[in-house]
N, C-alpha and C positions, 0 to 999 in steps of 0.2 A: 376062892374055892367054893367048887356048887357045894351046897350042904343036903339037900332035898326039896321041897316043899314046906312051906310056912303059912300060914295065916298072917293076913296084915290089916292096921285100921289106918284109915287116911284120916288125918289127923283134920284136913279142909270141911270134908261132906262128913265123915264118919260111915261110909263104905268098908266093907269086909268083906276083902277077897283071898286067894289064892292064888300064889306064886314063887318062884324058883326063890327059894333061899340062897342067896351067898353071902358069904362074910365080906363085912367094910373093913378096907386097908388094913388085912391082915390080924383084926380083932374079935370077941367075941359078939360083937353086935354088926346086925343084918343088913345088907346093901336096901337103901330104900327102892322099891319095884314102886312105876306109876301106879296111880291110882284106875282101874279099869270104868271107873264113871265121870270122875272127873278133871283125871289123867294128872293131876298133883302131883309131886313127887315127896311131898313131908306124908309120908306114910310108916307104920313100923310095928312090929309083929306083934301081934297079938300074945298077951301073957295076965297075967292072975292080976296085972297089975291095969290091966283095961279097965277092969272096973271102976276105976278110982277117977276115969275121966281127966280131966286139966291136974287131976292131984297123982297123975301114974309118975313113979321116980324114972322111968327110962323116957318119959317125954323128955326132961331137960338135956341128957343128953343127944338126942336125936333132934331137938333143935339147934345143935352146933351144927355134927350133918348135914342138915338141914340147910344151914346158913352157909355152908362150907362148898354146898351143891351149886344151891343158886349163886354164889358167887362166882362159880367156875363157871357158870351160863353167860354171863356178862362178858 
C-alpha cells in the first residue's frame, strides 16, 4: 500500500533521497526504494534514529530485508 512520501538513507554511500513510501509485506516498515546515486537497494527511511549511524535499531531489522531482497535477485 502507497503510503506517501518518505525520506530514506542508503545505507551503502549514505545518500538522502526522496521517494514513494509503501509498506513491506503488509508491515509497518517501508519497502526499500533504490538508492537515486548509487542505485543500492539497503536503503530505509529516515527517522530520529539516523543519527545513531551503524547504532540506529531499525538497521538490524532492515538488514534481514535487505538480505531477503537480494536473495530473491539470485
Amino acid at each position: 500500500m502507497l503510503r506517501g512520501k518518505t525520506l530514506f538513507i542508503c545505507d551503502e554511500c549514505g545518500n538522502k533521497f526522496t521517494a514513494a513510501d509503501f509498506e513491506y509485506n503488509a508491515t509497518v516498515f517501508s519497502m526499500p526504494m533504490p538508492c537515486t546515486k548509487c542505485g543500492s537497494n539497503h536503503t530505509m527511511p529516515a527517522s530520529v534514529f539516523s543519527l545513531l549511524g551503524k547504532l540506529n535499531p531499525q538497521r538490524a531489522m532492515y538488514r534481514k530485508i535487505w538480505a531477503e531482497m537480494d536473495e530473491k535477485k539470485r
